[in-house]
C-alpha positions as CSV (number, residue, x, y, z in Angstrom):
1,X,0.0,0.0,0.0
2,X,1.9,3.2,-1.1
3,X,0.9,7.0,0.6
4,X,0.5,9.9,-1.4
5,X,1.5,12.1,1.3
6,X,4.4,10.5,2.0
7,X,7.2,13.0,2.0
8,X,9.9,11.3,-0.4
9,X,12.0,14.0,-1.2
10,X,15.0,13.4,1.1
11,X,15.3,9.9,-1.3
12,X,14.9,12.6,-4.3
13,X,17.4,14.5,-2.9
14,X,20.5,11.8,-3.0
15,X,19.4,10.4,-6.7
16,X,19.6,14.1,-8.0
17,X,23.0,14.2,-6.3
18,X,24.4,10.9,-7.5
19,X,22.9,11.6,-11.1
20,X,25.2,14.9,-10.6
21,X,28.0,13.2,-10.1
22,X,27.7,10.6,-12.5
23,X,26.7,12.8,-14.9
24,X,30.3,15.3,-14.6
25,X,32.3,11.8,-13.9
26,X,30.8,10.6,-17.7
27,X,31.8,14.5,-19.3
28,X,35.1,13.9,-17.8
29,X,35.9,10.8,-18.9
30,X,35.0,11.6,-22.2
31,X,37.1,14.5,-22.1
32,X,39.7,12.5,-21.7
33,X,39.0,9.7,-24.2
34,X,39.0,12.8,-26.8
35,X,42.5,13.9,-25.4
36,X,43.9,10.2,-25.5
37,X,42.5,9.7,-29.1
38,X,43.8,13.3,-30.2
39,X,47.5,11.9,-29.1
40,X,48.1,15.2,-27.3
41,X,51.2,14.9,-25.1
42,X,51.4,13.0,-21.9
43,X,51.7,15.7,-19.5
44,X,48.3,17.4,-21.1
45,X,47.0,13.6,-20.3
46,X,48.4,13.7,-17.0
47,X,46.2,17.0,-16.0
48,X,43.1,16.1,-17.4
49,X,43.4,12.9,-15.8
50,X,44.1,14.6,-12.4
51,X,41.3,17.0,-12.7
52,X,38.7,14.0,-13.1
53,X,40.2,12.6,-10.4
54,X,40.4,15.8,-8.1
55,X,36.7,16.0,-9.5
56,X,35.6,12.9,-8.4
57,X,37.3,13.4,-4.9
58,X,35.5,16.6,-4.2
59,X,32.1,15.5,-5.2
60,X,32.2,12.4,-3.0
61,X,33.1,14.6,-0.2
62,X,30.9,16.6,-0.2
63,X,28.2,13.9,-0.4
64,X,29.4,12.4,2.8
65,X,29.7,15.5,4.5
């Protein structure tokens, strides 16, 4: 039996930030695909992969927070 006043929102509220996350982690990633099939040097490689990496770090924080 479901409610229709039941107050689901704080459920909404995680799924709109994992979708976020996932969403910038998927843009990333295919930022760097792009960069590894456009052979541009390594150390260009090396940012972009530390940015998605930094990226990912600070969004999970601030989901545990």
């Amino acid at each position: 039996m479901t409610s229709y006043w039941e107050d689901i929102s704080h459920r909404l509220d995680a799924v709109n930030i994992l979708l976020t996350i996932i969403e910038r982690l998927q843009s990333n990633i295919a930022t760097l695909k792009s960069a590894i099939q456009g052979k541009i040097p390594e150390a260009r490689l090396a940012e972009i992969w530390l940015r998605l990496i930094d990226q990912l770090i600070e969004d999970i924080m601030y989901v545990s927070l």
